[in-house]
KOLGU-4560 file (N, C-alpha, C; in nm, 3 decimals, padded with zeros to 5 digits):
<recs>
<n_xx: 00.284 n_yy: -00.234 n_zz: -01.484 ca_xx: 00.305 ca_yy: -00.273 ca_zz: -01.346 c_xx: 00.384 c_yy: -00.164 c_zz: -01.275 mol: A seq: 1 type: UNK>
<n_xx: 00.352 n_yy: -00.158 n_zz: -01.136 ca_xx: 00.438 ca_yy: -00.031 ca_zz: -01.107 c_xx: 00.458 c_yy: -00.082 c_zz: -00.914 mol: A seq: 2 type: UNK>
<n_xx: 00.587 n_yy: -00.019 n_zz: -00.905 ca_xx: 00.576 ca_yy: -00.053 ca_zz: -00.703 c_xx: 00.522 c_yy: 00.049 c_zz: -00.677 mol: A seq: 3 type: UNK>
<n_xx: 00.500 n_yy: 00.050 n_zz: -00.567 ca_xx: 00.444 ca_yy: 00.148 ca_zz: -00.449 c_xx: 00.571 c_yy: 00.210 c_zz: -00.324 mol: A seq: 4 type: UNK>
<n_xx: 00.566 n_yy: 00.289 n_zz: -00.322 ca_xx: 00.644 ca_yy: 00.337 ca_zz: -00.198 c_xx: 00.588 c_yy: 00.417 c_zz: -00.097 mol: A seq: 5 type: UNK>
<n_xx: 00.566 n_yy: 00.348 n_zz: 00.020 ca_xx: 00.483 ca_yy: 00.382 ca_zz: 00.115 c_xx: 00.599 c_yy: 00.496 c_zz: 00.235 mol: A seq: 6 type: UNK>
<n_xx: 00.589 n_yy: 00.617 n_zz: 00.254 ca_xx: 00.687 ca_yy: 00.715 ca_zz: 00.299 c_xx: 00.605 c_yy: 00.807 c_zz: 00.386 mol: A seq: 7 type: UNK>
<n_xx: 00.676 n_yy: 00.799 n_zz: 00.522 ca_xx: 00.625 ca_yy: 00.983 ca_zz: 00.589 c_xx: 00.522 c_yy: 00.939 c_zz: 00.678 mol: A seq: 8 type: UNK>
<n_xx: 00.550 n_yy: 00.997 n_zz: 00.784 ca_xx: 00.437 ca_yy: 00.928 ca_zz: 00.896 c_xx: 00.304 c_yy: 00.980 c_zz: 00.868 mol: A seq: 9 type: UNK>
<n_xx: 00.197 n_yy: 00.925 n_zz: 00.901 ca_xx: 00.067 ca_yy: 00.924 ca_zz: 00.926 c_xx: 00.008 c_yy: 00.865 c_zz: 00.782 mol: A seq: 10 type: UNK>
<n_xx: 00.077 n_yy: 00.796 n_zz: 00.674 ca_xx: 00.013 ca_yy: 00.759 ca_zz: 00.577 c_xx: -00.035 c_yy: 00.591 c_zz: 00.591 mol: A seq: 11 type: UNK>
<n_xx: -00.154 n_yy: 00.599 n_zz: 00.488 ca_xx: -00.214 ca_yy: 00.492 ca_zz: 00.538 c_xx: -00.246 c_yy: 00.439 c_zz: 00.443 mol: A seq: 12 type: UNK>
<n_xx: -00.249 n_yy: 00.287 n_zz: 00.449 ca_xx: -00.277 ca_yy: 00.188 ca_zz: 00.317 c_xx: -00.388 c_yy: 00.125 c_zz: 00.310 mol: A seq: 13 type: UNK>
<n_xx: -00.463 n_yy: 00.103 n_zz: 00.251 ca_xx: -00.619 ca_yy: 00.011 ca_zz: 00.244 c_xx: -00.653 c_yy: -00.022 c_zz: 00.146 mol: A seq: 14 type: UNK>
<n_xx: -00.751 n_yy: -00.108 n_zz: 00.137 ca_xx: -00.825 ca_yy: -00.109 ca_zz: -00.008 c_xx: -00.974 c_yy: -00.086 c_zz: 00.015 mol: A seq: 15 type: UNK>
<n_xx: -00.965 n_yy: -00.083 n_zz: -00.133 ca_xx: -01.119 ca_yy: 00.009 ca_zz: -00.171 c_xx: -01.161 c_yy: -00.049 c_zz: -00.339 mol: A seq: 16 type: UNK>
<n_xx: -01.270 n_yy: -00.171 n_zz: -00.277 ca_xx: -01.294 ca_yy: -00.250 ca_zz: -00.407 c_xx: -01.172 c_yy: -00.312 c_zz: -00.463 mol: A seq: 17 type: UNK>
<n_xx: -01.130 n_yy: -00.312 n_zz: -00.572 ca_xx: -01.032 ca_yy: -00.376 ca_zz: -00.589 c_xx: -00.921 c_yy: -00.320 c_zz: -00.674 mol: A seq: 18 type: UNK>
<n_xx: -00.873 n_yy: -00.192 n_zz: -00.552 ca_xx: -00.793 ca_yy: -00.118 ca_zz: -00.554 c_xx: -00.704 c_yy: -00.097 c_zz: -00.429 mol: A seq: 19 type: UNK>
<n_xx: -00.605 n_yy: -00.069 n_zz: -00.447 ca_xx: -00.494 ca_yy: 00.007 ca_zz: -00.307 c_xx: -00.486 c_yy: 00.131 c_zz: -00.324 mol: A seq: 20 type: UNK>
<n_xx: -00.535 n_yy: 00.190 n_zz: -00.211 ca_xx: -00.540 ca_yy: 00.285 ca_zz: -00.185 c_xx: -00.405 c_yy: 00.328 c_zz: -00.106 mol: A seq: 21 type: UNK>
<n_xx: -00.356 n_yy: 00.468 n_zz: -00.103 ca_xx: -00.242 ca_yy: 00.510 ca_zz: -00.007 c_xx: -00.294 c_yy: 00.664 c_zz: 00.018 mol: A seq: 22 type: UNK>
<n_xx: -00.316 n_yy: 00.708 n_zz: 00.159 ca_xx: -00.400 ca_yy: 00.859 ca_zz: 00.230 c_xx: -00.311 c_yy: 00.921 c_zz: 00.281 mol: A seq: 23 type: UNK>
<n_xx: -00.303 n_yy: 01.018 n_zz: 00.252 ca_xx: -00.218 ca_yy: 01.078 ca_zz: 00.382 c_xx: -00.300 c_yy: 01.238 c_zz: 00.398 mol: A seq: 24 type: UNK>
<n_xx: -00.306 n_yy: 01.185 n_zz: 00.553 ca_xx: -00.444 ca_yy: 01.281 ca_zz: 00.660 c_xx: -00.565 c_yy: 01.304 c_zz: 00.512 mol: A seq: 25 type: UNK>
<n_xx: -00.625 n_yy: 01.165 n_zz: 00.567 ca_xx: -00.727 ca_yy: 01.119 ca_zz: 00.477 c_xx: -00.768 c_yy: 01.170 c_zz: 00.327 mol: A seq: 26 type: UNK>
<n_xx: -00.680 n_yy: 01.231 n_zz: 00.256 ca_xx: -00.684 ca_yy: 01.254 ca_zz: 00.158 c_xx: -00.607 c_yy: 01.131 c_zz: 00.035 mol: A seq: 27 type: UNK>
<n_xx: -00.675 n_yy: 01.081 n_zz: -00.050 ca_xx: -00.605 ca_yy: 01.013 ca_zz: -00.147 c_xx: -00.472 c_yy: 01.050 c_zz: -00.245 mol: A seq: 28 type: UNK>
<n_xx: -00.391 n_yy: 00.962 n_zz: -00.191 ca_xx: -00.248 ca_yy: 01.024 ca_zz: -00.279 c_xx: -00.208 c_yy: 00.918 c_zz: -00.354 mol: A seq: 29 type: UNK>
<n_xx: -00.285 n_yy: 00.803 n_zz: -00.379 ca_xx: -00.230 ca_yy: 00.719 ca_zz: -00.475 c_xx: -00.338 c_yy: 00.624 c_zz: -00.488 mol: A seq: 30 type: UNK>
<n_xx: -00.386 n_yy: 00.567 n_zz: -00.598 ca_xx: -00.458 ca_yy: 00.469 ca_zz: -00.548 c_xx: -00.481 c_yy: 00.414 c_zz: -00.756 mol: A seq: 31 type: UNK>
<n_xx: -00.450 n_yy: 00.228 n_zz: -00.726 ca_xx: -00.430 ca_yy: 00.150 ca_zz: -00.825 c_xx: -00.507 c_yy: 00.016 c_zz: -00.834 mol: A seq: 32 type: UNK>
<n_xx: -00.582 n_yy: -00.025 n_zz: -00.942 ca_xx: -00.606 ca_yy: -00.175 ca_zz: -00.912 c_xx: -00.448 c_yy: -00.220 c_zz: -00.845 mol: A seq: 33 type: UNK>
<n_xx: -00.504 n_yy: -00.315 n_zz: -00.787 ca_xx: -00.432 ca_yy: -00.428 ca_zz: -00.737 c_xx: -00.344 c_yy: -00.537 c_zz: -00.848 mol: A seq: 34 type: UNK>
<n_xx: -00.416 n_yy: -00.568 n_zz: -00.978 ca_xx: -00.358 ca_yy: -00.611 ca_zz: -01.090 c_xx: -00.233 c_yy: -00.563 c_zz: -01.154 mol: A seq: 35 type: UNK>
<n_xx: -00.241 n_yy: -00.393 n_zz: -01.117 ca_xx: -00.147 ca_yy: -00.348 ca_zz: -01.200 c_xx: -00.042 c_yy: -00.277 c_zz: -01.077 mol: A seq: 36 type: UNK>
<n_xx: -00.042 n_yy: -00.339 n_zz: -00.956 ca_xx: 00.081 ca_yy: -00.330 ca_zz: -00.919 c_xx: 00.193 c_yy: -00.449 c_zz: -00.861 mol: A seq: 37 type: UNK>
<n_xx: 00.302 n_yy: -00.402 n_zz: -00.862 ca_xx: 00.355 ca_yy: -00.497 ca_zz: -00.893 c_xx: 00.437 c_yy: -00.548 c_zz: -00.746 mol: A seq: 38 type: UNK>
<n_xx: 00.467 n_yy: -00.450 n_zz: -00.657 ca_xx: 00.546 ca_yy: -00.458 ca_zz: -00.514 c_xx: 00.500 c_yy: -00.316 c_zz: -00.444 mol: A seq: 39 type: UNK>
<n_xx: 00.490 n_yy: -00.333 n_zz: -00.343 ca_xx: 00.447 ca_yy: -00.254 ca_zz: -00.189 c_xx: 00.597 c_yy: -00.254 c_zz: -00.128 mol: A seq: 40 type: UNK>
<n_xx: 00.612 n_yy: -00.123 n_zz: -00.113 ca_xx: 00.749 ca_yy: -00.104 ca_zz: -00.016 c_xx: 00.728 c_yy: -00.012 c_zz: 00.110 mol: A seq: 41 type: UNK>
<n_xx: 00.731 n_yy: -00.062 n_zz: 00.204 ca_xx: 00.668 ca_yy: 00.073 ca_zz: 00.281 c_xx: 00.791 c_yy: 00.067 c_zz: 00.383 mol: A seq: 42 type: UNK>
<n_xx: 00.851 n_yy: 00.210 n_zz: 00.369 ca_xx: 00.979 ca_yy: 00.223 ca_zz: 00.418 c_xx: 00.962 c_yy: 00.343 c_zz: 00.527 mol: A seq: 43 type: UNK>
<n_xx: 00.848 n_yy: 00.327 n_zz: 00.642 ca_xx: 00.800 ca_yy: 00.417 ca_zz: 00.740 c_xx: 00.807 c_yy: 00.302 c_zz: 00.827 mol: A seq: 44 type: UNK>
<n_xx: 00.829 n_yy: 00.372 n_zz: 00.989 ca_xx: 00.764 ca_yy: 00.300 ca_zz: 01.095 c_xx: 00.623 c_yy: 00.365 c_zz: 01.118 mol: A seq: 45 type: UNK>
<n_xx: 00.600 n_yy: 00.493 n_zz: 01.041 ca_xx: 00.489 ca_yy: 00.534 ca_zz: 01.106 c_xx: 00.374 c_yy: 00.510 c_zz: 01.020 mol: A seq: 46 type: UNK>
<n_xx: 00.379 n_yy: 00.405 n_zz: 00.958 ca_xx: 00.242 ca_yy: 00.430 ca_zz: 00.800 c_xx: 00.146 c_yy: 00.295 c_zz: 00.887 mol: A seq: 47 type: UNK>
<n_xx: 00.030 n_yy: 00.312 n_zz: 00.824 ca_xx: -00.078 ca_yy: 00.199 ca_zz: 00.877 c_xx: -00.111 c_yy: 00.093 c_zz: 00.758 mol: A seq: 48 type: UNK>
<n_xx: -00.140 n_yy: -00.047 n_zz: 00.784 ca_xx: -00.165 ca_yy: -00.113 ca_zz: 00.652 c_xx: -00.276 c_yy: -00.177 c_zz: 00.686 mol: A seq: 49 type: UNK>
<n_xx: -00.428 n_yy: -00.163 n_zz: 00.634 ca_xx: -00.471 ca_yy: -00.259 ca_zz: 00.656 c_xx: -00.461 c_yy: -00.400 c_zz: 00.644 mol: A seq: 50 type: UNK>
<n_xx: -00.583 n_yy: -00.481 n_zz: 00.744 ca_xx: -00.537 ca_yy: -00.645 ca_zz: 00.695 c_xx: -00.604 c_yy: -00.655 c_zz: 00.602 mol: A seq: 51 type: UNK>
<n_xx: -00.722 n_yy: -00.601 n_zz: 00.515 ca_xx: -00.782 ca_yy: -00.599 ca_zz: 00.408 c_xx: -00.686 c_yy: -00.560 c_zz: 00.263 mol: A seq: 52 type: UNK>
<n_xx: -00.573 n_yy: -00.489 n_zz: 00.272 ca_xx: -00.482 ca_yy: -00.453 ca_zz: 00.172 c_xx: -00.366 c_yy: -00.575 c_zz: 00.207 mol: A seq: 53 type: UNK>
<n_xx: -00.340 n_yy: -00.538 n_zz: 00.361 ca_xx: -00.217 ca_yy: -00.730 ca_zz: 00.305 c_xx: -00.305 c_yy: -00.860 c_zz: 00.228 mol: A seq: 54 type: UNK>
<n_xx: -00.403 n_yy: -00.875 n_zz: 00.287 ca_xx: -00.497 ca_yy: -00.988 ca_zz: 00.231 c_xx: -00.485 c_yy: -00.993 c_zz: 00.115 mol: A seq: 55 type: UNK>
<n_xx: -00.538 n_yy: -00.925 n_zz: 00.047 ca_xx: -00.534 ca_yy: -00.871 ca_zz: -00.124 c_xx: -00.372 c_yy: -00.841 c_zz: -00.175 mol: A seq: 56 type: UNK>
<n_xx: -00.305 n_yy: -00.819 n_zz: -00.124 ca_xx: -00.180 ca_yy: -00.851 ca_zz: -00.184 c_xx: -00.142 c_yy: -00.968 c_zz: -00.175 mol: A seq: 57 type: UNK>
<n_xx: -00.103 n_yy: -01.028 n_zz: -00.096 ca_xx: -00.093 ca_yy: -01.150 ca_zz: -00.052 c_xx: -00.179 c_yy: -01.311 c_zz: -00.143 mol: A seq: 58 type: UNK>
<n_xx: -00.269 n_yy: -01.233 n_zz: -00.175 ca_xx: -00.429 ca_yy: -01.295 ca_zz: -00.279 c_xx: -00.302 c_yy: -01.333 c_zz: -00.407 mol: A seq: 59 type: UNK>
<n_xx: -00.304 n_yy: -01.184 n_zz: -00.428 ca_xx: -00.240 ca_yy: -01.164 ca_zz: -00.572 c_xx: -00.092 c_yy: -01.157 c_zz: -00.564 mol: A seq: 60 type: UNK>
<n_xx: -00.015 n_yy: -01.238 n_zz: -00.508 ca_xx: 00.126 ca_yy: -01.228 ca_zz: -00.476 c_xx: 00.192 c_yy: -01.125 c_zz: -00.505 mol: A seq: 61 type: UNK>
<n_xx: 00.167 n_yy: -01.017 n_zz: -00.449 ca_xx: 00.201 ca_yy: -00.856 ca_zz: -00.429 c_xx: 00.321 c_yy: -00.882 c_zz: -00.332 mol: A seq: 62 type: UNK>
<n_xx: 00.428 n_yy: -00.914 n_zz: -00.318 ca_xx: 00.528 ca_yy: -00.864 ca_zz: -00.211 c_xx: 00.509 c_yy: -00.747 c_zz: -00.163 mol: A seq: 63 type: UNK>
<n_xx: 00.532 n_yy: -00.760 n_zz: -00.005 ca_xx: 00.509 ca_yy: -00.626 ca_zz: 00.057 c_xx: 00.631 c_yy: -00.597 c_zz: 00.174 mol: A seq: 64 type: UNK>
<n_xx: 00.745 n_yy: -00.558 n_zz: 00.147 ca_xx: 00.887 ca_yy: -00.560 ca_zz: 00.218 c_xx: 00.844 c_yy: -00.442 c_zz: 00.309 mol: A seq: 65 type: UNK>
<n_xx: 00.866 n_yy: -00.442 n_zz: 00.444 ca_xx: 00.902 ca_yy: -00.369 ca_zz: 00.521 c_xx: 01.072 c_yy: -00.324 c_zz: 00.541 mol: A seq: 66 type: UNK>
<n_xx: 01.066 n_yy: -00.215 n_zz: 00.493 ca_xx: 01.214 ca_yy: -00.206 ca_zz: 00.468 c_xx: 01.245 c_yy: -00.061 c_zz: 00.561 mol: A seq: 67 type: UNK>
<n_xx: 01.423 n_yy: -00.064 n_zz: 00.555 ca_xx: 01.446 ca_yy: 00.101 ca_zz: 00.633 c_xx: 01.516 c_yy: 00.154 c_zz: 00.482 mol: A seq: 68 type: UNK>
<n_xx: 01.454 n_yy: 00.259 n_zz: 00.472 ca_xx: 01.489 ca_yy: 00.323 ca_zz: 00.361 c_xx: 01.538 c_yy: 00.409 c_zz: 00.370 mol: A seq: 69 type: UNK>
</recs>
């Protein structure tokens, strides 16, 4: 199981099948089933989340804290 730390403006969260994806300027910089993570922290005002990746966390009780980091 592992968290996620979502950091640095223009990065972006989605999913893709039944994975989370994390882009930054559309290139893939992280990307995990959904099973094997464990918390979403996204400590940007500037990152994007889809509602298709909260959905799916949310599915799979993924906490997802908007935090100031």
């Amino acid at each position: 199981m592992s968290e996620v730390f979502v950091e640095g403006f223009g990065v972006s969260v989605g999913k893709k099948s039944e994975r989370l994806v994390v882009k930054r300027k559309g290139e893939v910089i992280f990307e995990r089933p959904f099973f094997e993570v464990e918390r979403v922290i996204v400590c940007t005002e500037g990152a994007t989340v889809s509602s298709s990746a909260v959905h799916e966390c949310v599915k799979n009780g993924i906490p997802t804290p908007f935090q100031n980091c």
